[in-house]
LOMIDO-156456 format. One record per residue: x, z, y of N, C-alpha, C in turn; residue in one letter; residue number from 1. Coordinates in Angstrom, 3 decimals, decimal comma. Atoms other than C-alpha are relative to their C-alpha. Layout:
<pts>
PT_n_c1_n_c3_n_c2_ca_c1_ca_c3_ca_c2_c_c1_c_c3_c_c2_rest_nr
PT_X_Z_Y_X_Z_Y_X_Z_Y_A_NUM;
...
</pts>
This chain:
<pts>
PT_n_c1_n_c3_n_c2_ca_c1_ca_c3_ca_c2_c_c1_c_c3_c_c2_rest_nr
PT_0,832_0,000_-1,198_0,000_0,000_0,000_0,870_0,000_1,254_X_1;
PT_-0,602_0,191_-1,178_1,253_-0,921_3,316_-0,719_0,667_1,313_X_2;
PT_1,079_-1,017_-1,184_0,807_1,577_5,995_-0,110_-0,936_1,322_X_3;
PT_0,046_0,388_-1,678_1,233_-0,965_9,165_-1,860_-0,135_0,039_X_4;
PT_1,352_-0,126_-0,859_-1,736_-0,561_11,481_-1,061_0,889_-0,747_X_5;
PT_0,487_-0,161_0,399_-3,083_1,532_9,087_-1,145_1,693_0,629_X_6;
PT_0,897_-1,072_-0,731_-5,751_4,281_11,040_-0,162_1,310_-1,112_X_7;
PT_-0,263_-1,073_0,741_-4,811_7,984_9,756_-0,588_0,983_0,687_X_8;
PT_0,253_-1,331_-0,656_-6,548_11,296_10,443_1,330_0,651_-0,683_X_9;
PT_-0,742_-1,076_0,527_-3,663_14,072_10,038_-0,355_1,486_0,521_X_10;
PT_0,115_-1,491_-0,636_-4,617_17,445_10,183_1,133_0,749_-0,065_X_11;
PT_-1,135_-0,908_0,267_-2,163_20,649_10,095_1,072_-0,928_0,778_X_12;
PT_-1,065_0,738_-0,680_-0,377_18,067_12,417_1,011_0,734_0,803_X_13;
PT_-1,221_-0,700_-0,895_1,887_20,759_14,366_0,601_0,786_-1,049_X_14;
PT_-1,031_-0,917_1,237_3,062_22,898_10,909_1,259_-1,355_0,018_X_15;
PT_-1,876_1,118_0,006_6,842_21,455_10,353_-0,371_-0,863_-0,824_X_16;
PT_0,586_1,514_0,702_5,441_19,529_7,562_-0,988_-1,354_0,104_X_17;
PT_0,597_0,644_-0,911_2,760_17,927_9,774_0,515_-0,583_0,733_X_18;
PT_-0,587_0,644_-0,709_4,805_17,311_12,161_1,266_-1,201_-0,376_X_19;
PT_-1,010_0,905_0,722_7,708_15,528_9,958_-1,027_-1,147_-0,656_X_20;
PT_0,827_0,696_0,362_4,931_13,652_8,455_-0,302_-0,875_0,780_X_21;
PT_0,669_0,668_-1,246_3,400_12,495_11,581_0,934_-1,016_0,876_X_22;
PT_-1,474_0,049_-0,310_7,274_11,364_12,819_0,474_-1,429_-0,622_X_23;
PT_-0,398_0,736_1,227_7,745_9,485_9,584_-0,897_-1,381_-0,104_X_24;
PT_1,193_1,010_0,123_4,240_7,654_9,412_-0,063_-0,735_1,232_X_25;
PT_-0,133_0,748_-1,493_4,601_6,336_13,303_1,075_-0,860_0,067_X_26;
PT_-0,984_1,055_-0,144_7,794_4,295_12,295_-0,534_-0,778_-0,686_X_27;
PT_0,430_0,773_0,942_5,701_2,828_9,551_-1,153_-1,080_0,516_X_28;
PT_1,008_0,477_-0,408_3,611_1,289_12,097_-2,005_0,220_0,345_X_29;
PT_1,052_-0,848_-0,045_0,512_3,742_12,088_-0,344_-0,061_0,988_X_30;
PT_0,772_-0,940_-0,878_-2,430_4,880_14,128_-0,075_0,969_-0,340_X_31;
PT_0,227_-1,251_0,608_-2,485_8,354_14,104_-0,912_0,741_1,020_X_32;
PT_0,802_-1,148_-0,377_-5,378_11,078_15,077_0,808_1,330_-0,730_X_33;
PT_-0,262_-0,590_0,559_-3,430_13,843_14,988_-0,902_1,632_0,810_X_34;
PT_1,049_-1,114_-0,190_-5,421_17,393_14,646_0,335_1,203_-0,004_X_35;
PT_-0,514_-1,764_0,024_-4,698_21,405_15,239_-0,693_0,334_0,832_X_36;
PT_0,683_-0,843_-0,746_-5,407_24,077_17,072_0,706_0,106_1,340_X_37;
PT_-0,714_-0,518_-1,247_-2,434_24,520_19,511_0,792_-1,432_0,671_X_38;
PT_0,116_1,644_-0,795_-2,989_21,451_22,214_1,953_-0,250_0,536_X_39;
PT_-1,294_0,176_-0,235_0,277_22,224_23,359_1,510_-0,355_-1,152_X_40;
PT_-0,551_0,648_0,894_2,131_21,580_20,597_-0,254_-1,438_-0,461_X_41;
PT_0,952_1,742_0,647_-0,043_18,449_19,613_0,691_-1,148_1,510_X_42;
PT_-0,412_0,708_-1,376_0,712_17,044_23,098_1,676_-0,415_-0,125_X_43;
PT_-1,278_0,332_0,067_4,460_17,530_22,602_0,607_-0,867_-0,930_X_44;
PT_-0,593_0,941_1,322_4,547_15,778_19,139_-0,525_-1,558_0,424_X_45;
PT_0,276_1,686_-0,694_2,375_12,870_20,727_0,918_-0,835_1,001_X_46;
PT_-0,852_-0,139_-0,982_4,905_12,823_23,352_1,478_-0,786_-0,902_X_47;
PT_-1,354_0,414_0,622_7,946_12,293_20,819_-0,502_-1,391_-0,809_X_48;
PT_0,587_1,126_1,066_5,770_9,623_18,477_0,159_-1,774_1,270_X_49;
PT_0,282_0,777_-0,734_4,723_7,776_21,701_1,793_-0,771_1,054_X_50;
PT_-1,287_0,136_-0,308_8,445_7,643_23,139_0,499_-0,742_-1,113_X_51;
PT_-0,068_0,478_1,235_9,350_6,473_19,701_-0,114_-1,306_-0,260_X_52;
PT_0,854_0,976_0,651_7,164_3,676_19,993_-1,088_-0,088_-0,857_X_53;
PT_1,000_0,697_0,597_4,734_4,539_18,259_-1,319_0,365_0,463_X_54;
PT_1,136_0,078_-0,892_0,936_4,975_18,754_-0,998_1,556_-0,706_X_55;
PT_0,701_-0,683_0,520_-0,697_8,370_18,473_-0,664_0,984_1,054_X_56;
PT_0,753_-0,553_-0,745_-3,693_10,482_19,679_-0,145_1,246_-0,325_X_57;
PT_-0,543_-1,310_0,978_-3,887_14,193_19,417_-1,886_0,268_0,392_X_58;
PT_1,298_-0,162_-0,276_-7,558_15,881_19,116_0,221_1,871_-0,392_X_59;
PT_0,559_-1,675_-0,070_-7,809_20,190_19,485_-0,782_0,414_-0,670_X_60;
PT_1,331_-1,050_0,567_-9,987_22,280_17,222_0,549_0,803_-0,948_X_61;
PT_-0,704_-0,829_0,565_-9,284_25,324_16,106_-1,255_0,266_-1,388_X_62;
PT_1,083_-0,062_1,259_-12,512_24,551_13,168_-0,378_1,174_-0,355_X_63;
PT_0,863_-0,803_0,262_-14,488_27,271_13,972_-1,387_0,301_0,320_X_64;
PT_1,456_0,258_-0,230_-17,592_25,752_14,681_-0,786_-1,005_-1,352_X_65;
PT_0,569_0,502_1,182_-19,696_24,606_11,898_0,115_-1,556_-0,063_X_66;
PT_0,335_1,423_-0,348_-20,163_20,925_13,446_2,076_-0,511_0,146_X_67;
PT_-1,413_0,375_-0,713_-16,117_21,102_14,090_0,898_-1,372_-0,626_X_68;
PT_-0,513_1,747_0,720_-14,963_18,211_11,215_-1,040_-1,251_0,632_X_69;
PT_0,899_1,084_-0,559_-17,832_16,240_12,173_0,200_-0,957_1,349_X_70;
PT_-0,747_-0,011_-1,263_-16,322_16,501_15,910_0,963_-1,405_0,004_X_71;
PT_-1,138_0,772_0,095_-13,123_15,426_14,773_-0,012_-1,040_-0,603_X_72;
PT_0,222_1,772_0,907_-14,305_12,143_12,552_-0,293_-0,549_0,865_X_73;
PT_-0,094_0,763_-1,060_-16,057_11,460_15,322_0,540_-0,588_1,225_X_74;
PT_-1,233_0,090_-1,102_-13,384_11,724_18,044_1,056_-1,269_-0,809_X_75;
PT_-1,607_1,088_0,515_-10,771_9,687_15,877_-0,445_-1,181_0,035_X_76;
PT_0,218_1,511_0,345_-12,688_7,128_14,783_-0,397_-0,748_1,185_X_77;
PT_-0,284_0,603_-1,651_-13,346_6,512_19,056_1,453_-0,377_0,179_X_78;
PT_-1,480_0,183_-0,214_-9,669_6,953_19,411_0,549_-1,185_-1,038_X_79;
PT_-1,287_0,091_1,286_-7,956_5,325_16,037_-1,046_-1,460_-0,453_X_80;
PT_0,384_1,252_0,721_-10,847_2,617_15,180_-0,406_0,521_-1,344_X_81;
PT_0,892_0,021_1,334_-12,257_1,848_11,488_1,407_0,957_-0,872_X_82;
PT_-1,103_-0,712_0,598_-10,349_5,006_9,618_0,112_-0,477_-1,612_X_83;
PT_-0,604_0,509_1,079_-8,227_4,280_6,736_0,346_0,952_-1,160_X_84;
PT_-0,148_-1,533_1,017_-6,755_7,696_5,203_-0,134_1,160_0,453_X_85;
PT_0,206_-1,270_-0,478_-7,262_11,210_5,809_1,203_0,699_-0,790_X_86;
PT_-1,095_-0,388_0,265_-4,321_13,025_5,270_0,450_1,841_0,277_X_87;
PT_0,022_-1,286_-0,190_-4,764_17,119_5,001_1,031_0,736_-0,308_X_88;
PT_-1,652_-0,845_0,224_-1,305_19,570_5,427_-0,958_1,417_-0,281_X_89;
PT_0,470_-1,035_0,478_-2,573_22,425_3,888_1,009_1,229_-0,784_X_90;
PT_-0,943_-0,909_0,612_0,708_24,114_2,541_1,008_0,996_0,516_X_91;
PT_-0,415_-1,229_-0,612_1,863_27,210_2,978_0,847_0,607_-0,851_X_92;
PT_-0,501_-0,586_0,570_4,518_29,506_2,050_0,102_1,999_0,225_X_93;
PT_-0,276_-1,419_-0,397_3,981_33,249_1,646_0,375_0,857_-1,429_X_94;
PT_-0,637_-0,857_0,570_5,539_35,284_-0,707_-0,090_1,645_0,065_X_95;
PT_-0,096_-1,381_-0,069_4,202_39,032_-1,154_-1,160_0,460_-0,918_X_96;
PT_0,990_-0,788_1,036_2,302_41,689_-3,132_-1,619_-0,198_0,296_X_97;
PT_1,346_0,130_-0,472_-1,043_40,833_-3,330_-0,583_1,446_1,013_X_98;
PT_1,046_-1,080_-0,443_-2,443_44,062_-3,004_0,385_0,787_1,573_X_99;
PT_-0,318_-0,392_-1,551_-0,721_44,456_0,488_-0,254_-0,956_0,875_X_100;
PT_0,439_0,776_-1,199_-2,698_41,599_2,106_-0,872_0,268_0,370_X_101;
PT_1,110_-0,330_-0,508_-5,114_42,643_4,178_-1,209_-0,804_-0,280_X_102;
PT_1,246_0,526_0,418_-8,746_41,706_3,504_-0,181_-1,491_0,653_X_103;
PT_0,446_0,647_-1,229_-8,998_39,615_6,762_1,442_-1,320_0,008_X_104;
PT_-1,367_1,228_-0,081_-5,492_37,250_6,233_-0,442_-0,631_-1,339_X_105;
PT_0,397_0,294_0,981_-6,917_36,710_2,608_-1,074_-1,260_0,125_X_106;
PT_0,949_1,449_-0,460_-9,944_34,763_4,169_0,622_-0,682_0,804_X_107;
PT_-0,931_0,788_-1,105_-8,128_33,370_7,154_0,580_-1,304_-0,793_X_108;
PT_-0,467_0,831_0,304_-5,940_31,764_4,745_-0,709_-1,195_-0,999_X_109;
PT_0,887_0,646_0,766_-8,609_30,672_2,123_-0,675_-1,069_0,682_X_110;
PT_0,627_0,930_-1,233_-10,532_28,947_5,663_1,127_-0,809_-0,108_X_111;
PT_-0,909_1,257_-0,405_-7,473_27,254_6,631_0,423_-0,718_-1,175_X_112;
PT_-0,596_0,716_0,607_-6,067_26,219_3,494_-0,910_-0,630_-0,763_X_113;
PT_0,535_1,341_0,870_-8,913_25,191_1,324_-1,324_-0,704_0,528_X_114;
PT_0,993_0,120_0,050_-11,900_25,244_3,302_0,041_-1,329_0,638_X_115;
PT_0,252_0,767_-1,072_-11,601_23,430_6,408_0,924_-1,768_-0,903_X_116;
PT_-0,446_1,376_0,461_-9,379_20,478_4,286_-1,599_-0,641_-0,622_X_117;
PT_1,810_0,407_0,273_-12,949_20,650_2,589_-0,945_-0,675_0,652_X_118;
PT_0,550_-0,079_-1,523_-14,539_20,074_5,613_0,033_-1,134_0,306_X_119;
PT_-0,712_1,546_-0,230_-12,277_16,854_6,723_-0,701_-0,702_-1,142_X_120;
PT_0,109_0,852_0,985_-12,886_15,479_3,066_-1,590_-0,344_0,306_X_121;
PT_1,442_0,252_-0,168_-17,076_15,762_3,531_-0,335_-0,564_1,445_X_122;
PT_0,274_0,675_-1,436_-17,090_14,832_7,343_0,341_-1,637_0,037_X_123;
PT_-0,381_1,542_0,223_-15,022_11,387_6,338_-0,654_-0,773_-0,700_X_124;
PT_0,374_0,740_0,903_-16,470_10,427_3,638_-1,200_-1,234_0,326_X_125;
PT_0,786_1,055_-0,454_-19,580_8,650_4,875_0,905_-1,341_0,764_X_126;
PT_-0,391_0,750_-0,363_-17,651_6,474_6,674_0,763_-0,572_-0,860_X_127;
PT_-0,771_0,370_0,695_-15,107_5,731_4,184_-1,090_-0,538_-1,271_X_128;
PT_0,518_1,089_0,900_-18,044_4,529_1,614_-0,694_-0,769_0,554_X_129;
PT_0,621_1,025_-0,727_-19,900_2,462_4,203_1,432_-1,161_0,196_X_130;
PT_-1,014_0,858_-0,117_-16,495_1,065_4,158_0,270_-0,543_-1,371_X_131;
PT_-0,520_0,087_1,087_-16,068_1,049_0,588_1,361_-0,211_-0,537_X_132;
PT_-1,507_0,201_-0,082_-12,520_1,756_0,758_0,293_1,448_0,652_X_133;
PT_-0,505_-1,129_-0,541_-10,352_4,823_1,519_0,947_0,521_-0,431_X_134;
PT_-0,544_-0,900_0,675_-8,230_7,158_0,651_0,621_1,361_0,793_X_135;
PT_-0,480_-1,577_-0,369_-7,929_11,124_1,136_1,297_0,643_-0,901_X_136;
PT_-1,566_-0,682_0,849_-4,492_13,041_0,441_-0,065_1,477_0,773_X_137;
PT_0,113_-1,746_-0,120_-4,679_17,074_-0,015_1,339_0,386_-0,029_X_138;
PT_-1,869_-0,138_0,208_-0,876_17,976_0,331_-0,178_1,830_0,541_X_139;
PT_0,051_-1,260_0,091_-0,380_21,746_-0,901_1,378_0,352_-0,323_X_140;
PT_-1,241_-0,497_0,081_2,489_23,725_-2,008_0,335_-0,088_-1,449_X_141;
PT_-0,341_0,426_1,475_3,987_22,836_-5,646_0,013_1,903_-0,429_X_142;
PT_-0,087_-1,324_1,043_4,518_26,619_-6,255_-1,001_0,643_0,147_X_143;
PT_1,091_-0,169_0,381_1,083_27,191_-5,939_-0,591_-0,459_-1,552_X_144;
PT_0,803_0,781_1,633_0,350_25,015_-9,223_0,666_0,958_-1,197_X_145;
PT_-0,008_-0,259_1,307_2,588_26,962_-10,958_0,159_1,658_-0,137_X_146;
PT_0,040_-1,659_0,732_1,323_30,762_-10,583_0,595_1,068_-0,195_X_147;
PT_-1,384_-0,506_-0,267_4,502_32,523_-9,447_-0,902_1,523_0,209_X_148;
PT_0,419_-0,885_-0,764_3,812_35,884_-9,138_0,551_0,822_1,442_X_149;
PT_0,372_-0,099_-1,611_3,253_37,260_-5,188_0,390_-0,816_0,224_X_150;
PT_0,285_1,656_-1,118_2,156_33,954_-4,219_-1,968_0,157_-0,492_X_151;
PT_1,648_0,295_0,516_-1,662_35,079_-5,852_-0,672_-0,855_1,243_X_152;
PT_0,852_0,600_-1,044_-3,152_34,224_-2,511_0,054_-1,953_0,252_X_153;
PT_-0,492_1,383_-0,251_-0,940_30,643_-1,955_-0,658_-0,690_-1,417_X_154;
PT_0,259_0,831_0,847_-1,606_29,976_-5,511_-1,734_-0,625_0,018_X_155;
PT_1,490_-0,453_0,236_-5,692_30,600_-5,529_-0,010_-1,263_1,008_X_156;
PT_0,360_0,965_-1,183_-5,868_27,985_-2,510_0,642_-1,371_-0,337_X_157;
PT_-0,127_1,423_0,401_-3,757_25,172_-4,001_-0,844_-0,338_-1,082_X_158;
PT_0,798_-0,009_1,314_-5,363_25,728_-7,472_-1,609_-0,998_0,700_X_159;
PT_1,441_0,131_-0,463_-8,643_25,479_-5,478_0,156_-1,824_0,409_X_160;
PT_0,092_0,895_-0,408_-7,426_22,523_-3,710_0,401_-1,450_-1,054_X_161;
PT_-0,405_0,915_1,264_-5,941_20,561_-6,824_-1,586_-0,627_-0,846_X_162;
PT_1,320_0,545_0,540_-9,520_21,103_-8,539_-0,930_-1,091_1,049_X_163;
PT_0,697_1,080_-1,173_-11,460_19,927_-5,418_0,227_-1,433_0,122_X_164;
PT_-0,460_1,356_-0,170_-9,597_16,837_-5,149_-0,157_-0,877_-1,531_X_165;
PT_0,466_0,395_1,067_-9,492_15,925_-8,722_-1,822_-0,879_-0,226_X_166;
PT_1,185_0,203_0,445_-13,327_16,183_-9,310_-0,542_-1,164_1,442_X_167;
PT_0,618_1,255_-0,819_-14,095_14,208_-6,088_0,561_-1,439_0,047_X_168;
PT_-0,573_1,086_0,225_-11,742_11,471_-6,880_-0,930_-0,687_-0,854_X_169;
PT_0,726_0,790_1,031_-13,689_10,904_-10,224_-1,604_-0,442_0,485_X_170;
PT_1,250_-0,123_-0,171_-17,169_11,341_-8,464_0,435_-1,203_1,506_X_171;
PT_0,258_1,219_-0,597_-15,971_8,605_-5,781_0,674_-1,202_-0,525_X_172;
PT_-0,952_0,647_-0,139_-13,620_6,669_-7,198_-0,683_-1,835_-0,647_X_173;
PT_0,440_1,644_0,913_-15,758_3,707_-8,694_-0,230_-0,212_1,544_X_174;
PT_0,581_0,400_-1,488_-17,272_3,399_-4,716_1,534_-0,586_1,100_X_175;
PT_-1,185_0,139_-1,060_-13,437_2,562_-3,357_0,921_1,205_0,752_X_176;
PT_-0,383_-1,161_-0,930_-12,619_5,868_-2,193_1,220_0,822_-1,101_X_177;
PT_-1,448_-0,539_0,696_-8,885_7,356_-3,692_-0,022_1,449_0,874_X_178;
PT_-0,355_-1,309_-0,732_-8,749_11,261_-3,626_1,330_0,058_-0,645_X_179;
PT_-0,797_-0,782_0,352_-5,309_12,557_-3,869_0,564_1,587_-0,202_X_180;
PT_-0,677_-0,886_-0,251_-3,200_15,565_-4,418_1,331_0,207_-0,338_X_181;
PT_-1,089_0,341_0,166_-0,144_15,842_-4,027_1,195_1,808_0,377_X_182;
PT_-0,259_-1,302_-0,144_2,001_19,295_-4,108_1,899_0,133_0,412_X_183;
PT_-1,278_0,194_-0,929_5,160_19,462_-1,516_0,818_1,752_-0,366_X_184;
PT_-0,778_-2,091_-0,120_8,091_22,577_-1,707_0,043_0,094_1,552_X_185;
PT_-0,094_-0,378_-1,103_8,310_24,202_1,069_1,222_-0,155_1,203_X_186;
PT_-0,980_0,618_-0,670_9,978_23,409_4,443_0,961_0,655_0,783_X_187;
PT_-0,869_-1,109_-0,646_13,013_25,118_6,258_0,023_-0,673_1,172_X_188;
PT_0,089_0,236_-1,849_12,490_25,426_9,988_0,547_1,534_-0,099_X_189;
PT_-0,522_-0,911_-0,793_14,135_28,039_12,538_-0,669_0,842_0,361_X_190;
PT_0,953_-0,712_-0,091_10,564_29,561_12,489_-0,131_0,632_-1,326_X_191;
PT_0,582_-0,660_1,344_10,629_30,581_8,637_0,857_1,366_-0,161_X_192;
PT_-0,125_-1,455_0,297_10,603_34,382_8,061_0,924_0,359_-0,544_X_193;
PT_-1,272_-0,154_0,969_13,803_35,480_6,904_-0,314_0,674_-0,920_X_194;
PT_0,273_-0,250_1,595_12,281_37,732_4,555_-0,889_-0,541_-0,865_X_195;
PT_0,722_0,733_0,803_10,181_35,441_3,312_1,120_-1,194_-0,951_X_196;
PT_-0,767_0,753_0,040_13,488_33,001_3,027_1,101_0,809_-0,868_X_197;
PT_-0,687_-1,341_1,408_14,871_36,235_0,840_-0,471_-0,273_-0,614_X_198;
PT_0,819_-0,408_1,079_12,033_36,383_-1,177_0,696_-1,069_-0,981_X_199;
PT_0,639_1,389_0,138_12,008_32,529_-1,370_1,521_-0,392_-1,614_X_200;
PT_-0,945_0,435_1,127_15,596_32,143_-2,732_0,457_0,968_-1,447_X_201;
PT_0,293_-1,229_1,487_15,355_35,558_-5,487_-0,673_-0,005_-0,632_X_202;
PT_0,875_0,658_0,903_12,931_33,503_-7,014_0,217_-1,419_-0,410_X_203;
PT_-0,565_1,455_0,217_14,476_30,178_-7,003_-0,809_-0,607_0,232_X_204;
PT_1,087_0,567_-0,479_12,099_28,703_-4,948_0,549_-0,852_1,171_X_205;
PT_-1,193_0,474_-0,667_13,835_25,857_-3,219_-0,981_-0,501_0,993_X_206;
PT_0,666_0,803_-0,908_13,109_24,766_0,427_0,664_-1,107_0,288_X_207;
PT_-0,204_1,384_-0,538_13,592_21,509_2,030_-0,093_-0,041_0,912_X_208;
PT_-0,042_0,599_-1,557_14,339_19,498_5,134_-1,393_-0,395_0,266_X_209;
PT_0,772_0,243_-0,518_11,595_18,546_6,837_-0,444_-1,617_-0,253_X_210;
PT_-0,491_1,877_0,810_12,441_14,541_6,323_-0,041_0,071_-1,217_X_211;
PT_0,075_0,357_1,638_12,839_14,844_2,836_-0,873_0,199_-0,790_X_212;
PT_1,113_-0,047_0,682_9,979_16,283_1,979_-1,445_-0,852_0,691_X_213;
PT_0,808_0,843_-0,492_8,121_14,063_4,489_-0,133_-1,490_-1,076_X_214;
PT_-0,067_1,485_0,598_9,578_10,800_3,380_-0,662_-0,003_-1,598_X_215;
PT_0,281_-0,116_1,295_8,783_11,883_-0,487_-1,083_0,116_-0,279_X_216;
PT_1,689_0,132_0,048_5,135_12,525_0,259_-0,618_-1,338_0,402_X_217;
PT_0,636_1,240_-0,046_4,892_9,188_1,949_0,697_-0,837_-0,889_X_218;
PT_-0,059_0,549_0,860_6,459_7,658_-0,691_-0,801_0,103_-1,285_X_219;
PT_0,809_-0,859_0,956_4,047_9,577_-2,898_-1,642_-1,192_0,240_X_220;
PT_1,266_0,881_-0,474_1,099_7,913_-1,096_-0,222_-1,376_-0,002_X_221;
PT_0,026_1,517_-0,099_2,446_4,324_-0,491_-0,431_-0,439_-1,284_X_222;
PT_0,120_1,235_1,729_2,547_4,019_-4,823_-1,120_0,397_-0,155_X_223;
PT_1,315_-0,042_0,531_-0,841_5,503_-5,003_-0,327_1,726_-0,858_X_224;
PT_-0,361_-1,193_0,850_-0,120_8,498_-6,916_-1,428_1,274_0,545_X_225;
PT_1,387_-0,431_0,327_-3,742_10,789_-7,911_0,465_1,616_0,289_X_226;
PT_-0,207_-1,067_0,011_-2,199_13,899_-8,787_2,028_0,073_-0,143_X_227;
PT_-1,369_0,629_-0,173_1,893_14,326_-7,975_0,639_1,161_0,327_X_228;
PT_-0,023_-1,727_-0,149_3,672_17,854_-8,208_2,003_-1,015_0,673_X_229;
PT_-1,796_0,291_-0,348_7,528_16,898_-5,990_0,555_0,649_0,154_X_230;
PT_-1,036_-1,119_0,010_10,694_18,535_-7,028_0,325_-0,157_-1,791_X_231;
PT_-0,536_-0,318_1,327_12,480_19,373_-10,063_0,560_0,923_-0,224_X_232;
PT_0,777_0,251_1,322_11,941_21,021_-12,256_-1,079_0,427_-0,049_X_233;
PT_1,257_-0,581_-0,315_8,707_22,080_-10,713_-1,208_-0,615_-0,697_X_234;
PT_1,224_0,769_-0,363_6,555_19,098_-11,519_0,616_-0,135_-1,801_X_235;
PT_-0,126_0,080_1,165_8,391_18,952_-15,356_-0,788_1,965_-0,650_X_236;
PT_0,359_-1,387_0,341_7,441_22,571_-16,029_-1,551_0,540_0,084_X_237;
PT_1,504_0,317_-0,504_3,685_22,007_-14,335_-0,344_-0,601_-1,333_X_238;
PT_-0,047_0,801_0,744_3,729_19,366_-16,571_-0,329_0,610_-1,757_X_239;
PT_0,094_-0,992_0,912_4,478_21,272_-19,816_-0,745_1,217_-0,023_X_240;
PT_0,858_-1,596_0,455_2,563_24,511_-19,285_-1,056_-0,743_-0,548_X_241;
PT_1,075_0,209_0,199_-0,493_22,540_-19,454_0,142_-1,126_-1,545_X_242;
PT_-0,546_0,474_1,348_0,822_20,368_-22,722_0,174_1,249_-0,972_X_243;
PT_-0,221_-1,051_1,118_2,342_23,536_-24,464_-0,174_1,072_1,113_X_244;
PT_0,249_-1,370_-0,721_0,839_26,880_-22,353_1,216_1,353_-0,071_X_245;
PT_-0,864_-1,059_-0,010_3,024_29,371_-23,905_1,325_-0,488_-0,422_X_246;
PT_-1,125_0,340_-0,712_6,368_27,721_-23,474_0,299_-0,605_1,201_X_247;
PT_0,398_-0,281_-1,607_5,160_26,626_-20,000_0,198_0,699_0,668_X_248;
PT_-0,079_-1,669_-0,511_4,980_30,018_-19,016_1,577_0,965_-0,092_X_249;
PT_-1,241_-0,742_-0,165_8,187_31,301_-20,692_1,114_-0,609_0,961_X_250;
PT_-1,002_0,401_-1,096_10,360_28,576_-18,870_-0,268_0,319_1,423_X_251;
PT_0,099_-0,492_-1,175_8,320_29,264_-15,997_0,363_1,592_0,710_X_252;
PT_0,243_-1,763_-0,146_8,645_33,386_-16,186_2,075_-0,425_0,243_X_253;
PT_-1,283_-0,122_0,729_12,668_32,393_-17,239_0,032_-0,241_1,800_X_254;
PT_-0,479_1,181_-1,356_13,103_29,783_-13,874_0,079_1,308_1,276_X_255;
PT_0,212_-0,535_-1,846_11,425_31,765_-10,908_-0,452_1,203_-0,109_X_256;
PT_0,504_-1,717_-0,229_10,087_35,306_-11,978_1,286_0,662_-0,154_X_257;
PT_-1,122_-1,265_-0,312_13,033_37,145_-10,778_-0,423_0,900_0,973_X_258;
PT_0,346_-1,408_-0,625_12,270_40,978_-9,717_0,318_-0,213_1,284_X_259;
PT_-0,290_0,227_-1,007_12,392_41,133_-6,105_0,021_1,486_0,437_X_260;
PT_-0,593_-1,298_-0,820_13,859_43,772_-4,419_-0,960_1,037_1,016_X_261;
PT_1,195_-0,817_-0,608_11,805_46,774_-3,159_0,631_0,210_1,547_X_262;
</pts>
């Protein structure tokens, strides 16, 4: 698939992986609607795209109004024309004891990470089968798929988002409409928590540049790819649990469940 001129919603467009995304897809010749909460940030990345050369619009909502995807389909598709893919950043990295997350960050993150991508996917869709053509991409965190323990919360929200995407792929996919998911490691910016960036590496939980895990997701997308875990040996080990469960588990317990320091 050839992205020139191709009309993209991106949400989570100011997270580092949003933003490397958004960076990446504007040399490829893209329209982009890009979407968040914090205008000022959105402004500054439109700012670097548009300098760049390339062509992108930013749209505000912090999706806490019921009508708020609806908003934003409708805003882009003024801005961006007949939309092409929807493209949801939904991945997160947190690392800690469940039972020390507060009630209120538990939903927060459940909203942002699985709902509101939810949200985008049902607000587009009409348009995308009056088009009979499309394609949505859910991009979560690979060590969500594979159940690490203190990541319950991260995992529960990719899990969620892996199923979601799945079952609506099969329930559109004769009508033209391609759901993906696709599951990214996490990215190292000058903003990531150093003790989270403890935790991260006493579990062998590898981060990435920003570019590399960009370019590898849009290379992920250009071949088409349904369901797509990137990294190694993340996406062989994914792979196997669900083939053989209980040697799945032990390589997985062997790899990344290392005790973490009180």
């Amino acid at each position: 698939m050839s992205f020139h001129n191709k009309a993209i919603i991106l949400t989570g467009a100011t997270s580092a992986l949003g933003q490397a995304v958004a960076k990446q897809l504007s040399k490829l010749g893209t329209k982009l609607a890009l979407v968040d909460r914090n205008q000022a940030l959105l402004s500054q990345l439109q700012n670097e795209i548009v300098q760049q050369g390339g062509e992108a619009f930013i749209i505000t909502n912090d999706f806490q109004a019921e009508s708020a995807a609806e908003e934003v389909v409708t805003n882009a598709s003024a801005l961006i024309g007949e939309l092409d893919i929807l493209i949801n950043i939904a991945s997160d990295l947190s690392i800690t004891s469940f039972e020390t997350q507060p009630a209120a960050q538990l939903a927060q993150k459940m909203y942002a990470l699985s709902i509101i991508p939810m949200m985008m996917c049902q607000a587009v869709l009409p348009i995308l089968l009056s088009q009979q053509a499309g394609h949505i991409v859910n991009i979560g965190n690979v060590y969500g798929a594979l159940g690490l323990s203190d990541t319950a919360c991260n995992s529960a929200n990719t899990q969620a988002l892996i199923g979601f995407s799945q079952a609506l792929d099969r329930e559109y996919h004769s009508q033209g409409i391609k759901v993906s998911f696709l599951g990214a490691r996490p990215i190292k910016t000058e903003m990531l928590d150093s003790q989270q960036l403890k935790r991260a590496q006493e579990k062998n939980i590898a981060i990435e540049a920003p570019v590399k895990v960009a370019n590898t997701v849009i290379d992920a997308i250009h071949q088409g790819k349904k369901l797509h875990y990137l990294g190694q040996p993340e996406s062989v080990l994914i792979w196997l649990y669900h083939i053989a469960p209980a040697l799945g588990a032990y390589l997985i317990n062997k790899r990344f469940q290392a005790e973490l320091e009180s």
